[in-house]
N, C-alpha and C positions, 0 to 999 in steps of 0.2 A: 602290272608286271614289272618285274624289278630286272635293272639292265645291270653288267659287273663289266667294267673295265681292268685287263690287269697291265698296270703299268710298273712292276716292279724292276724291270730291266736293268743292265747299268751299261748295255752298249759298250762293251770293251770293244769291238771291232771300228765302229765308229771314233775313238778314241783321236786327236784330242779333243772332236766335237761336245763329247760325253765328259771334259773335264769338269764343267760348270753347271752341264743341267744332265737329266737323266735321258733318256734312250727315248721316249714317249713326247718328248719336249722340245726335241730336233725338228726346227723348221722346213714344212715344205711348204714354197710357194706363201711364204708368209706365217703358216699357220702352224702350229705345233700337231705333230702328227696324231697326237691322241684326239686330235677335235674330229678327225675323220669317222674316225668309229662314232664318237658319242651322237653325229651330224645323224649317221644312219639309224641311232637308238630312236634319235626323238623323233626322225621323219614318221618311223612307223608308231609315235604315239608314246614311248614308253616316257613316265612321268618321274620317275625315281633312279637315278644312275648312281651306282656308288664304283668308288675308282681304290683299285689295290694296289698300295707301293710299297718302295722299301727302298732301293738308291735315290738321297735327295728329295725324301718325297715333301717337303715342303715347298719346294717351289712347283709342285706338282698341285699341291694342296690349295695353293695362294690363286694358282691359274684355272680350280675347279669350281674355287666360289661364285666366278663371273658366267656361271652355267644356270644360277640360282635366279632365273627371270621366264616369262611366260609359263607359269605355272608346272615347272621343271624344278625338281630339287635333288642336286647333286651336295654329294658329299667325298671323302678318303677316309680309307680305312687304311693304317700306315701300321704295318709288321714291323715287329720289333726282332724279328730275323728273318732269314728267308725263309718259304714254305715253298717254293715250288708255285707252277698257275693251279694247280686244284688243291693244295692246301690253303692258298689263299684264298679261293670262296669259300672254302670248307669254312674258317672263321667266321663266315656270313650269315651261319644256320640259323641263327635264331630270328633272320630275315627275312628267309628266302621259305616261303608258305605255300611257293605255288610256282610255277612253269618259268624257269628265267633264260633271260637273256646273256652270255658271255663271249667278251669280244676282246683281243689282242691289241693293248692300244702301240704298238710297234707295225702296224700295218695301217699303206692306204690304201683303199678297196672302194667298190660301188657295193654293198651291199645291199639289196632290199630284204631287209631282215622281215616284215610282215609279211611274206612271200615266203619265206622262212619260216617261221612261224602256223602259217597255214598249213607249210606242207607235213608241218612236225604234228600237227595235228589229224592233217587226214589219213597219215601213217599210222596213227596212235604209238610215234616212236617215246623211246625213253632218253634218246638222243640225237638230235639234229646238228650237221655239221655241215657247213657251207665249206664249198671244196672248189679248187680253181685245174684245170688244165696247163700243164707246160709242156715245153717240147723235150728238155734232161729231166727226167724222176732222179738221177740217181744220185741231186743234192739233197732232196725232200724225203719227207714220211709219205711212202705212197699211200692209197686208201682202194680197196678190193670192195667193187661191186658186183651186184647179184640183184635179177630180178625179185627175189624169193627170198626171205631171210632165210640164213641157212643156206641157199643154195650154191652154185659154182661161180667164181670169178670169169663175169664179161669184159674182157680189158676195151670194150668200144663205148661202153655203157657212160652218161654222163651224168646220172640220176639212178640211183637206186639203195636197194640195203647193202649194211655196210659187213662183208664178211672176212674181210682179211687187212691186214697192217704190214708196213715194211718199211724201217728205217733207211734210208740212202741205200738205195739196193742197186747192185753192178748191171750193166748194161743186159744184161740175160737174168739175173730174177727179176727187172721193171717187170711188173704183171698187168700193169696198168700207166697213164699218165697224168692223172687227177693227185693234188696235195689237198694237205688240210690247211685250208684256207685263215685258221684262227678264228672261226665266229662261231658259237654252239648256241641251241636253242635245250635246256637239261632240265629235265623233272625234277623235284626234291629229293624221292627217295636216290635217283644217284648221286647226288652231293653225298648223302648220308652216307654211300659207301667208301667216301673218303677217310682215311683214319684221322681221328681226331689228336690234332696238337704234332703232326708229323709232316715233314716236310713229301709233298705229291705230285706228280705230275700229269698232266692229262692225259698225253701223246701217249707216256713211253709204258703211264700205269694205269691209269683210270678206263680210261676207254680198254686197252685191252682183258682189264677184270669183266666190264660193261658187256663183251663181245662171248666170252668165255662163258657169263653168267645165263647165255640165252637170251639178255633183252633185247631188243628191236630198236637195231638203231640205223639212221638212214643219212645219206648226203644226196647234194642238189650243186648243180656246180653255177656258180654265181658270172653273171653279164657285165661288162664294163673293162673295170682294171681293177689288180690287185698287184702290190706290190708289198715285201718285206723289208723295210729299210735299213734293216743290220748291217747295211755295209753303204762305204761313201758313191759304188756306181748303183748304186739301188736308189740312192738318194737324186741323182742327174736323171736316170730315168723315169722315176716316176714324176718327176717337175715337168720332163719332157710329155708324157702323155696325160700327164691335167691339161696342158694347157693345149695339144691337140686334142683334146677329146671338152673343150670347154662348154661345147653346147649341148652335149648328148649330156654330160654327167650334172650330179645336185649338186655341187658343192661351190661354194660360192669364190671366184676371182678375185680378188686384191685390186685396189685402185693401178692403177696404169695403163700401159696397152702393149700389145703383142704385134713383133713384127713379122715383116716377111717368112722369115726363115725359123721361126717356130719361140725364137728371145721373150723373155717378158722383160720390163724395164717399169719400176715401178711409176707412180706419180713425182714422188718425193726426193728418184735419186736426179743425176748432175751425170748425163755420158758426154764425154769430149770424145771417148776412143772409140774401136770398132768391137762390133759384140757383135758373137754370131753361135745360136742355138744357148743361150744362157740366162739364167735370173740372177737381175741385177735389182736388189731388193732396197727397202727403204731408206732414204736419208744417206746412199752411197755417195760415191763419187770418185767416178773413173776420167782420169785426164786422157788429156785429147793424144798422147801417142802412146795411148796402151792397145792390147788387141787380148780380149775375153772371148775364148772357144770352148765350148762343151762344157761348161762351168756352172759354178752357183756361188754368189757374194751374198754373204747374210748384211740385214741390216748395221748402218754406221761405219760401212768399212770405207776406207780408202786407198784407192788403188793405183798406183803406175807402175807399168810392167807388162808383161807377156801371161797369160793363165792362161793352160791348155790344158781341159779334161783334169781338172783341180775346185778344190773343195775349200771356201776360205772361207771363217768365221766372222763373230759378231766384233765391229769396234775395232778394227784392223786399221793399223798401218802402216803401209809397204810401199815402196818406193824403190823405182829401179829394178825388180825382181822379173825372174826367167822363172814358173810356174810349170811344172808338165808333173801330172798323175802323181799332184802333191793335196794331202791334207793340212791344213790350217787351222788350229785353234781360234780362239776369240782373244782380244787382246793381243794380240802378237803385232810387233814393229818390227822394223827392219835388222834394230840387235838383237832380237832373239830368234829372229826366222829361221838360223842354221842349223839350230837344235831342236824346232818347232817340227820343220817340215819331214815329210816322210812315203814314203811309195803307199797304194794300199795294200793291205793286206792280203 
């Protein structure tokens, strides 16, 4: 079974994280967020991943080769414009023979995609779609289930056939509070009903031609955590609930240790200061009268100053700085911080 990652992203909201690497490539917790997905590919076996880009995709490329071990062989398929996520498998066809696997490398998730997989089968669906619960629908693409394909929207339902769509719907059409989660289990023939050489999307086109056309398609709403990183408190939060959630979840910890208050501190960084709920990632170094709150320091930075509920890149250096609900590129010192920094968005 062949798994498809798409990582064609270019993360403008994340921006100036996204100046240097692509959307899929944003550190969490050490680890580029696309290793999340591909983690849950191979748990459940799958021996063939190929990964779809287009912003940057060589340093995408460069970081997919080191996948190429225990009898796993990953490759990139790099568009030479954009297609949209389902024109992007579309260019896969002459691949994809049989039942695959497709997964959003912009999300970190618990997926048990072979739990996925089974139930895509005991459905006899032609689409499987792992779907997460929130408490707002109405920034998400809701997803309308129904015992019964075909039948009425259950909005309690947390497992079922999939019979209705809604893009960020107002507080009175939510019909439901399940999203689509970004991980599908698709038979051939619906790739095939992707148009060939045109730019497609799953959400907004493909699934609803899928829905329209009568086949059987179903969702299952996935355990754990799931997070969208598009944006820089997406990225504080899900840091925050890996590292509470370290025993229950598969994914594997980074050298260091975890304090009281929820902090990781790697092996490799240097704290003088005070940190409190924050990852302070490798090879840093925070002097002794800084104070890091509700943050995340990427690898090589160096810190003195205040950060609160701020987002600072790779290879930083800053001195002296007052940090509140600021983004940080990579490379940035203290003469170009003033131009650097910015509220999010």
């Amino acid at each position: 079974m062949l798994g498809v990652i798409m990582a064609g992203g270019r993360g403008t909201r994340l921006m100036p994280l996204t100046d240097n690497r692509p959307k899929p490539m944003v550190p969490v917790l050490g680890r580029p967020v696309l290793d999340y997905v591909k983690d849950a590919m191979v748990e459940a076996g799958l021996k063939q991943i190929v990964v779809t880009t287009g912003y940057k995709g060589k340093e995408i490329s460069s970081h997919v080769e080191s996948w190429n071990e225990n009898d796993v062989v990953a490759w990139v398929n790099q568009e030479s414009t954009p297609m949209g996520t389902a024109g992007s498998v579309r260019l896969l066809m002459q691949e994809i023979k049989e039942t695959i696997v497709v997964g959003s490398g912009d999300s970190v998730a618990s997926f048990d995609v072979m739990d996925l997989i089974e139930t895509h089968k005991k459905h006899q669906a032609a689409v499987t779609m792992a779907i997460w619960e929130v408490e707002d629908p109405t920034e998400y693409g809701i997803v309308g289930l129904s015992d019964t394909q075909g039948g009425r929207v259950d909005g309690n339902l947390k497992e079922g056939f999939i019979v209705k769509f809604k893009e960020k719907p107002s507080a009175e059409e939510a019909f439901s509070r399940v999203i689509n989660a970004g991980l599908y289990i698709i038979e051939p023939h619906v790739i095939e009903m992707i148009p060939e050489g045109e730019k497609y999307d799953f959400s907004k086109q493909l699934f609803p031609m899928v829905l329209q056309a009568g086949l059987p398609m179903y969702a299952k709403t996935i355990d754990g955590i799931w997070f969208d990183v598009g944006h820089p408190l997406e990225l504080l939060k899900a840091q925050k609930a890996l590292i509470q959630n370290r025993d229950k979840l598969p994914f594997p910890m980074p050298s260091g240790r975890v304090l009281d208050d929820g902090s990781f501190i790697s092996s490799t960084a240097k704290v003088g200061g005070q940190v409190f709920s924050s990852v302070i990632s490798g090879d840093c170094v925070i002097t002794e009268n800084s104070v890091v709150k509700n943050s995340l320091i990427m690898k090589g930075t160096i810190f003195d100053g205040v950060a609160e509920t701020s987002v600072i890149g790779e290879n930083c250096n800053l001195k002296d700085v007052d940090l509140h609900d600021a983004v940080i590129g990579d490379f940035v010192n203290e003469a170009s911080l003033e131009i650097r920094m910015g509220k999010y968005p």
